[in-house]
PAFIVO-789146 format. One record per residue (C-alpha): residue in three letters; residue number from 1; x, y, z. Coordinates in nm, 4 decimals. Layout:
// PAFIVO-789146
code  pos  east  north  up
ALA  NUM  X  Y  Z
...
***
This chain:
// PAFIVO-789146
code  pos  east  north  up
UNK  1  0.0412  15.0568  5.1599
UNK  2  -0.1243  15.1057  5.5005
UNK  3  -0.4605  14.9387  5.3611
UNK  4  -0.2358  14.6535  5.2625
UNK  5  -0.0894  14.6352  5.5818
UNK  6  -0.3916  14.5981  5.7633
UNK  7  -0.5570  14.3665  5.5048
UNK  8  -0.2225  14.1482  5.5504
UNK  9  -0.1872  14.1147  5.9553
UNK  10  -0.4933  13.9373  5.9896
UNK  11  -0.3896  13.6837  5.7173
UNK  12  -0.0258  13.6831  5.8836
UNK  13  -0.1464  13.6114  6.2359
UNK  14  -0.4310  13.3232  6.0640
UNK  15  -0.1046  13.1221  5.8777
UNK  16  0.0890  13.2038  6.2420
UNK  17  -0.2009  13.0073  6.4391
UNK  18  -0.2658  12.7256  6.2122
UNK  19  0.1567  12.6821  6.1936
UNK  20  0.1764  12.6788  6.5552
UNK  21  -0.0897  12.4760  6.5995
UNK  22  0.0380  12.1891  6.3611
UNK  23  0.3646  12.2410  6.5718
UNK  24  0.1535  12.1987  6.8672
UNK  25  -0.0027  11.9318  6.7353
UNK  26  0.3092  11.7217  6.6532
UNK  27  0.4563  11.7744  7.0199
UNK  28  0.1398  11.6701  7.1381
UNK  29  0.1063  11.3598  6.9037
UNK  30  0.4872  11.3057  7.0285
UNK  31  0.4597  11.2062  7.3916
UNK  32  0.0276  11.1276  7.4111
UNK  33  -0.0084  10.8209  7.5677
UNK  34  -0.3128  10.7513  7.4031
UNK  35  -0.2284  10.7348  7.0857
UNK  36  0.0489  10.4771  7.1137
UNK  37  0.0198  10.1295  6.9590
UNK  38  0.0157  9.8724  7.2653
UNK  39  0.1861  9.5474  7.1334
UNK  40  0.0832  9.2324  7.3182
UNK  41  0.4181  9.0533  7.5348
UNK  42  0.5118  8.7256  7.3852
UNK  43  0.6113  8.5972  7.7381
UNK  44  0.6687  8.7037  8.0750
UNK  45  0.8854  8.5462  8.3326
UNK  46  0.7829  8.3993  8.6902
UNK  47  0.7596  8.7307  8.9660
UNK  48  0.9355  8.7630  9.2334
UNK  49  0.9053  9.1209  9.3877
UNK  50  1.1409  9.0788  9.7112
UNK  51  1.4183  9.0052  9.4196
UNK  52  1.3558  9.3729  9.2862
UNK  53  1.4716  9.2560  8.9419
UNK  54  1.6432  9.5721  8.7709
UNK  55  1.8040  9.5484  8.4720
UNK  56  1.8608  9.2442  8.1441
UNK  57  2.0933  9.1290  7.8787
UNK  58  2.0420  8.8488  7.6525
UNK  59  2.3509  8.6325  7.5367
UNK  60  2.3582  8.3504  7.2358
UNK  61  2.6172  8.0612  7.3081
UNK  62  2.7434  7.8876  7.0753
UNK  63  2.5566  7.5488  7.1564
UNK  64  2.2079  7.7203  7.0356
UNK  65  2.1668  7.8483  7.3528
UNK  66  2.0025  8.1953  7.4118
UNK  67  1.9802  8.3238  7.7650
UNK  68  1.7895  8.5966  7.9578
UNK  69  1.9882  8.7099  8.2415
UNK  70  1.8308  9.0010  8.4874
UNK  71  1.9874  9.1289  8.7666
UNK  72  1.7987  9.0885  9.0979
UNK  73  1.8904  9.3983  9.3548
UNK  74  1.7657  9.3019  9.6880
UNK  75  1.8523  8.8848  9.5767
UNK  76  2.1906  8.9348  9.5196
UNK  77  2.1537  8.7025  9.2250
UNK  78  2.1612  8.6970  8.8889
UNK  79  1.8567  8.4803  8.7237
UNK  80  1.8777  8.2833  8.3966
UNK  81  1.5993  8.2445  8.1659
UNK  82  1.5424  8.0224  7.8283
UNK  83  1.5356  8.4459  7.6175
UNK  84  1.2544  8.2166  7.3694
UNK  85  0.9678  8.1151  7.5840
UNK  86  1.0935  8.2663  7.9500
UNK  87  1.1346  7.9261  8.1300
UNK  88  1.3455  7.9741  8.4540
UNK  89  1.7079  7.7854  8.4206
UNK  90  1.8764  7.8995  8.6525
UNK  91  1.9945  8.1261  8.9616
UNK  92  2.3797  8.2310  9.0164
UNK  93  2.5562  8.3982  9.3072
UNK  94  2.4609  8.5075  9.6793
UNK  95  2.5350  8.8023  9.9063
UNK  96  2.8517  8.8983  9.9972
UNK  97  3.1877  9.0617  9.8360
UNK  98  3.3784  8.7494  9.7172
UNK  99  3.3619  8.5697  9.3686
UNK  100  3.0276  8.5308  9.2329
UNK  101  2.9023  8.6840  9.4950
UNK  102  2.7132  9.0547  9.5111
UNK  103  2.5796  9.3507  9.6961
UNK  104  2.2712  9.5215  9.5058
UNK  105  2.3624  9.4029  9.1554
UNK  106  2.2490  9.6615  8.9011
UNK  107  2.3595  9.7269  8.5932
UNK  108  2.4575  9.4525  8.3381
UNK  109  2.6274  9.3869  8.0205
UNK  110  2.7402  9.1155  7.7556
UNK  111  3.0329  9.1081  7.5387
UNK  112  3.0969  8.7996  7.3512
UNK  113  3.1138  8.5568  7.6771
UNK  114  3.1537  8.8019  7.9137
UNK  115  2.9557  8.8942  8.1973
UNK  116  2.9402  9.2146  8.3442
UNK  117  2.7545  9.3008  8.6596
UNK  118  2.7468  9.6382  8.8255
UNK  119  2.7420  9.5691  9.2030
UNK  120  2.6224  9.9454  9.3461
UNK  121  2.6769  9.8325  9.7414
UNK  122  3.0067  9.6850  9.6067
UNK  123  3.1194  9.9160  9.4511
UNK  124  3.2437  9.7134  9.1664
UNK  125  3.2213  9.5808  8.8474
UNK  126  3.2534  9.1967  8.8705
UNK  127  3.3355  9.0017  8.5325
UNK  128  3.2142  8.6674  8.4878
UNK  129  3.2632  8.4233  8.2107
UNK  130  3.0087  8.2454  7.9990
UNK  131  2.8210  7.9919  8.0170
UNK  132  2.9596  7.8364  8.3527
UNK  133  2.9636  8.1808  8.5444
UNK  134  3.3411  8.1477  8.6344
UNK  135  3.5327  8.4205  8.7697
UNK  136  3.7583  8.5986  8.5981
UNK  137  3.7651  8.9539  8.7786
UNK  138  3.6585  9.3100  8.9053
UNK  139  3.7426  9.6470  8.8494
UNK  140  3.6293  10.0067  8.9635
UNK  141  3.6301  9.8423  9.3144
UNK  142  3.6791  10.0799  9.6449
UNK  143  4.0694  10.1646  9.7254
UNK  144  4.1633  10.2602  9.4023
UNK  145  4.2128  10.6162  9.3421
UNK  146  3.8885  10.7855  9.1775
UNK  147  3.6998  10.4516  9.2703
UNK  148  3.3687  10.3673  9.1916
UNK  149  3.1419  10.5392  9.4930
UNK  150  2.7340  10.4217  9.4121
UNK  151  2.7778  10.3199  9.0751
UNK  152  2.4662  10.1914  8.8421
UNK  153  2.4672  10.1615  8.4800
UNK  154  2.7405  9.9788  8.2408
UNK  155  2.7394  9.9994  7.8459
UNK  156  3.0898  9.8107  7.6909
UNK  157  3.2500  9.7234  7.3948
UNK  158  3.5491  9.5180  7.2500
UNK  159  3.8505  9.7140  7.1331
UNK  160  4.0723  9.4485  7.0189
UNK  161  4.1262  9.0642  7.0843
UNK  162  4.0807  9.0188  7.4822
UNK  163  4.0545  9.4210  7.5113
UNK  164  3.7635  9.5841  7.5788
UNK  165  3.6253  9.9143  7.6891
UNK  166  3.3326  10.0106  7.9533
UNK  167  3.1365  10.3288  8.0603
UNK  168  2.9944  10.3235  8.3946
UNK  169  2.7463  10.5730  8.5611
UNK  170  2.7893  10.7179  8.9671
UNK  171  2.5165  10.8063  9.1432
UNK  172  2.7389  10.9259  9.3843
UNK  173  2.5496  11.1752  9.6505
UNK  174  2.6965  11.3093  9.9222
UNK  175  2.3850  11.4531  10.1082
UNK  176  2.0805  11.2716  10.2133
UNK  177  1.8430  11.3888  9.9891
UNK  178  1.8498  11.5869  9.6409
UNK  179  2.1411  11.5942  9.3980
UNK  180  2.5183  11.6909  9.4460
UNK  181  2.5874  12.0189  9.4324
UNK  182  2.6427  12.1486  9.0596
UNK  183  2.9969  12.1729  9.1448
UNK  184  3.0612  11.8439  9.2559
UNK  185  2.8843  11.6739  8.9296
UNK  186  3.2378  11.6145  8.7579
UNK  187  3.2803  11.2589  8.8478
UNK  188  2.9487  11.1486  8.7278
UNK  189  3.0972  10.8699  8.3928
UNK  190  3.4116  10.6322  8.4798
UNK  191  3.5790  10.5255  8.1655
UNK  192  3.7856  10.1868  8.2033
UNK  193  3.9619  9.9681  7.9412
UNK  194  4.0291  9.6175  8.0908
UNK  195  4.2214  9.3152  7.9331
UNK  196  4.1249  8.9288  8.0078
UNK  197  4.4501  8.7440  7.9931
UNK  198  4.3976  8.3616  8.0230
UNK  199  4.1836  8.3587  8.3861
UNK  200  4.2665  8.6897  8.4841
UNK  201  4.1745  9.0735  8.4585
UNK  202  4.3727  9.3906  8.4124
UNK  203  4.2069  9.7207  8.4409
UNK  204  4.2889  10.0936  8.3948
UNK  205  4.0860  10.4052  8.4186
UNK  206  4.1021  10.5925  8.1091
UNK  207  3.8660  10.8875  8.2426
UNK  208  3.6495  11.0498  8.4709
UNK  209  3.4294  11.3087  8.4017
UNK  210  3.0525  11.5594  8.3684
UNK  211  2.9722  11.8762  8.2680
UNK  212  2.9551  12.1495  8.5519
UNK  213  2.7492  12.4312  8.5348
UNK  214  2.6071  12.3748  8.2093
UNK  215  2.3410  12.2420  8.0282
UNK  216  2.5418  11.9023  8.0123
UNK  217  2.5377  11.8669  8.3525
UNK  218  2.4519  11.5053  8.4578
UNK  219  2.2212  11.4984  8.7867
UNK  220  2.0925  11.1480  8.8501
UNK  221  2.2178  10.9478  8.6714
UNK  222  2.2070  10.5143  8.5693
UNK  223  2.1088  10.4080  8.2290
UNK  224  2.3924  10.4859  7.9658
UNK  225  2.4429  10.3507  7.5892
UNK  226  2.7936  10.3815  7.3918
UNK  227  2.7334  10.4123  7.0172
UNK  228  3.1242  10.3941  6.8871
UNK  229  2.9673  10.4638  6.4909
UNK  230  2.8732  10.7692  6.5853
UNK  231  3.1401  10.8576  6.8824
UNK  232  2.8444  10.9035  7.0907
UNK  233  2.7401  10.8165  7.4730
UNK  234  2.4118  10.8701  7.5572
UNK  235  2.3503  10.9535  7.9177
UNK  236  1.9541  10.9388  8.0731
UNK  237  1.9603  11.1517  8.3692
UNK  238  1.6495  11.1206  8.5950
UNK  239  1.6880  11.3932  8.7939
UNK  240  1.2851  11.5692  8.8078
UNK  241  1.3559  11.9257  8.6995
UNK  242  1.5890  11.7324  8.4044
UNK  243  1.4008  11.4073  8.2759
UNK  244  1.6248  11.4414  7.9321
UNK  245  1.9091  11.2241  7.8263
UNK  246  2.2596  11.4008  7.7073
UNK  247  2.4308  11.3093  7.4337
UNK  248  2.8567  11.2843  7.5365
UNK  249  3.1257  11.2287  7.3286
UNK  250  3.3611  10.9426  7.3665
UNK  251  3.6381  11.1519  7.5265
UNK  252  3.3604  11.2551  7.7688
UNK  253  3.2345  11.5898  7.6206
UNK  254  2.9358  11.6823  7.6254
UNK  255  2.8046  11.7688  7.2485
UNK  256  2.5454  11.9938  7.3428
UNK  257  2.2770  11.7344  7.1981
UNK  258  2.0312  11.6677  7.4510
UNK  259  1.7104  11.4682  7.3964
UNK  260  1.4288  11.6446  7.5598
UNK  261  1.2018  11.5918  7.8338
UNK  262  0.8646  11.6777  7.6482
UNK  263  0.9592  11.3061  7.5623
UNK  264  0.9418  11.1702  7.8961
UNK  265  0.6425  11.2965  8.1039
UNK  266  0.8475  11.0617  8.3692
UNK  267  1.1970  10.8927  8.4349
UNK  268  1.3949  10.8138  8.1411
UNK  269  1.4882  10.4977  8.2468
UNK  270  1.6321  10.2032  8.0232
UNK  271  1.8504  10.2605  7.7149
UNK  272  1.8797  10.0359  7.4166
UNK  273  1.9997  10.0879  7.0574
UNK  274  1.9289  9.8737  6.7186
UNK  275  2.2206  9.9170  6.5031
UNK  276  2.2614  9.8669  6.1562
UNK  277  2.6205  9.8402  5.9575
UNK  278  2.5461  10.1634  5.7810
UNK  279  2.5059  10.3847  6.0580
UNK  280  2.1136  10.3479  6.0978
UNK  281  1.9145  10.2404  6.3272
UNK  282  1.7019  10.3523  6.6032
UNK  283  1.7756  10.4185  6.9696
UNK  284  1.4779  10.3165  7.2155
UNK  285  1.4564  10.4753  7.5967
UNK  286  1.1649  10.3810  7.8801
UNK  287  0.9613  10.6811  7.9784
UNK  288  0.8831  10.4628  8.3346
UNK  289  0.5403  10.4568  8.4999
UNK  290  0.3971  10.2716  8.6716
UNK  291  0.0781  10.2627  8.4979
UNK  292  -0.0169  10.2266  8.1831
UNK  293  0.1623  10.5452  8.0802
UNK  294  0.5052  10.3423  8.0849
UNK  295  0.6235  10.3435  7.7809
UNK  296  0.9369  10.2954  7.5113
UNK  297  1.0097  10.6193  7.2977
UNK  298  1.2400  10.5928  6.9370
UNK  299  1.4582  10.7837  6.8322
UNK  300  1.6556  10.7925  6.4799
UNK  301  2.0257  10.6882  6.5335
UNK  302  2.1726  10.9349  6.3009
UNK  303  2.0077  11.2601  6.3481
UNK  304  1.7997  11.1909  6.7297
UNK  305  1.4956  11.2663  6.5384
UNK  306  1.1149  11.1119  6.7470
UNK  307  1.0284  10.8417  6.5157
UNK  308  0.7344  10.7019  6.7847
UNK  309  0.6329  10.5065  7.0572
UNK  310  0.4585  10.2358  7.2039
UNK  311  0.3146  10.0389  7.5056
UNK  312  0.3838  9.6503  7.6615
UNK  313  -0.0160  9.5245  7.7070
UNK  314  0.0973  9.4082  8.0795
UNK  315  0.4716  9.5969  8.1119
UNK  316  0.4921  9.8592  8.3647
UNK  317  0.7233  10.0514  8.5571
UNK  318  1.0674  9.9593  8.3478
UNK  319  1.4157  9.9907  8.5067
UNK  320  1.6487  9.8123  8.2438
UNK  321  1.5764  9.7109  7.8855
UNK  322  1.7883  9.4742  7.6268
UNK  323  1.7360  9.4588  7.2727
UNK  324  1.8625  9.1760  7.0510
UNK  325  1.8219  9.1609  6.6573
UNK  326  1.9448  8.7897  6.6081
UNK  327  1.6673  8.6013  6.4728
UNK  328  1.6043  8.2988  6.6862
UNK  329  1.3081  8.0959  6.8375
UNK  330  0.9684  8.2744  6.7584
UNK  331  1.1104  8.5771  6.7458
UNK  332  1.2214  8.6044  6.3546
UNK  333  1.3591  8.9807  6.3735
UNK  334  1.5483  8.9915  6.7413
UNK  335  1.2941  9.0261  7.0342
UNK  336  1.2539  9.3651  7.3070
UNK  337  1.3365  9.2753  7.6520
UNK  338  1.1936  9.5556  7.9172
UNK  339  1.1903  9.4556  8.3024
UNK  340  0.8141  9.4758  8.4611
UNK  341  0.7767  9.6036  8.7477
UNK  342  1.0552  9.5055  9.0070
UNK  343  0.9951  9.1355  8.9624
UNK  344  0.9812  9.0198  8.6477
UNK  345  1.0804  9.0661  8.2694
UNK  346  0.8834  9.0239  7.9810
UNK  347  0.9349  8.9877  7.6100
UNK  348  0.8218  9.2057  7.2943
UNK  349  0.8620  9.0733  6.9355
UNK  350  1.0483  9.3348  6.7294
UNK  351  0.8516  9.2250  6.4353
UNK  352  0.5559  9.3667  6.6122
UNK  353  0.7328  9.6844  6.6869
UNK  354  0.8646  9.7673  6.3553
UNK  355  0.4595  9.6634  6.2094
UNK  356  0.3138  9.8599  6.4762
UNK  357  0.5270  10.2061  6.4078
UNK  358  0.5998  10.0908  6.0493
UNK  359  0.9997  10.0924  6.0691
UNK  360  1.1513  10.0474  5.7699
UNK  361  1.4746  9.9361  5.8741
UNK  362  1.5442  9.5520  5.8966
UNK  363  1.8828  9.4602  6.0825
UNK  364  1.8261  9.1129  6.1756
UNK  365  2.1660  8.9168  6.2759
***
């Protein structure tokens, strides 16, 4: 038995070293730059750095019409595009705090017709109505108990007819530099339902909340994604010593599901998810750099799982991203909308994407 032994730990430790080296191999394989697929942009908007373009959303009209809207933080605007070739439409709004007007607009969101714009200096979420940009409302605004303080990122859904729901993120910091102490991180998610009768708004906040003192904690937060299918809010938090993104529950617990930061050798920035009726799909999150190390990592809707990654040719340093599967234009499975660099958005065929990492899944609307 001893002979065996010691004719058996050299064969044990061999299988250990080749098993941990596969392992090693797939981590590696996971988040190495250089063996991502770059996939050439199908268009890319007219740049305009001093606008400090942040974040996108694409909305269809019923008239064929199929918009790019990006929010522009130090323009106080929000800019139209044509979403199939990039042409510039149009621009809407102006400082200030009155309708249609905004202070650092960051976050954004579409539902049906509906606008929403995250105004951080504001303090607000300001509603707007499709496609003539009238004004229907705000809510979160300063003055209301448990108000919005430096809020950032939106992701919304309807409930019912004229009912809808929204999850916002706040950066709130009460120091000059770092993060809130752990303490203070319970406030990070504001929950609001909000109902649009006729020309007007109605708003209540449903909830409040972030882990303290746990893994679950949320540090810096802005880019969040609601997934009601799976009663799941996924949460990026950008905070250096974190780079991960938790996975919440709708009620605001945390589920003790993180996505880690081996994925994201920088900021996990943008959030999008393609959905499919059954459940599946794939959620896709910027890893942003500003060189050509930016890049958008997939995961598998159901079980979180790294399907891949890949690279714009000319995108860089992405804040917001926007995915749409409706098949329109050029774009014959939905089209990948990241933001480039501060000034500008470009556009990604999904078709390309799903050939590129071979995705089996085809959603298109």
């Amino acid at each position: 038995m001893e002979k065996r032994s010691k004719l058996m730990a050299p064969l044990f430790i061999g299988l250990l070293l080749i098993f941990t080296s596969q392992v090693a191999s797939c981590q590696k394989k996971s988040s190495n730059t250089d063996e991502l697929p770059i996939i050439k942009e199908k268009f890319h908007t007219d740049r305009d750095e001093g606008d400090n373009v942040d974040s996108p959303v694409i909305w269809h009209g019923s008239d064929d019409q199929h918009w790019l809207l990006a929010t522009a933080k130090e323009g106080d605007a929000i800019i139209v595009y044509n979403a199939a070739d990039g042409s510039f439409l149009q621009r809407v709004g102006g400082s200030g705090t009155g309708e249609k007007q905004f202070d650092r607009p960051n976050g954004i969101a579409v539902i049906d017709d509906l606008l929403l714009i995250v105004e951080r200096n504001n303090k607000r979420v300001q509603v707007l109505k499709l496609p003539d940009f009238s004004f229907v409302g705000n809510f979160g605004q300063e003055g209301l108990e448990d108000g919005l303080i430096k809020p950032y990122g939106i992701s919304a859904f309807q409930v019912s007819e004229n009912t809808y729901e929204a999850y916002v993120s706040d950066n709130y910091n009460p120091y000059l530099e770092g993060y809130p102490a752990e303490g203070e991180l319970e406030d990070r998610i504001h929950h609001y339902k909000f109902t649009i009768n006729g020309e007007s708004l109605e708003s209540e906040q449903m909830n409040i909340f972030g882990e303290v003192y746990t893994e679950g904690a949320l540090h810096k937060v802005e880019s969040i994604w609601v997934d009601r299918e799976h009663d799941r809010l996924l949460i990026a938090d950008e905070a250096y010593l974190q780079r991960n993104v938790k996975v919440y529950d709708l009620e605001g617990n945390f589920t003790g599901e993180i996505i880690p930061e081996k994925y994201f050798t920088s900021e996990p920035e943008g959030i999008a998810l393609y959905e499919c009726e059954d459940g599946a799909g794939y959620w896709i999150i910027t890893d942003q750099h500003k060189d050509e190390n930016n890049k958008y990592q997939l995961f598998d809707r159901e079980t979180l799982d790294y399907v891949g990654g890949f690279r714009g040719e000319l995108t860089r340093n992405t804040d917001g991203i926007w995915l749409t599967q409706k098949a329109f234009g050029d774009f014959e499975e939905g089209a990948f909308y990241p933001v480039h660099n501060d000034g500008s958005v470009t556009a990604i065929a999904w078709a390309d994407v799903a050939d590129a990492l071979s995705l089996e899944l085809s959603c298109t609307q």
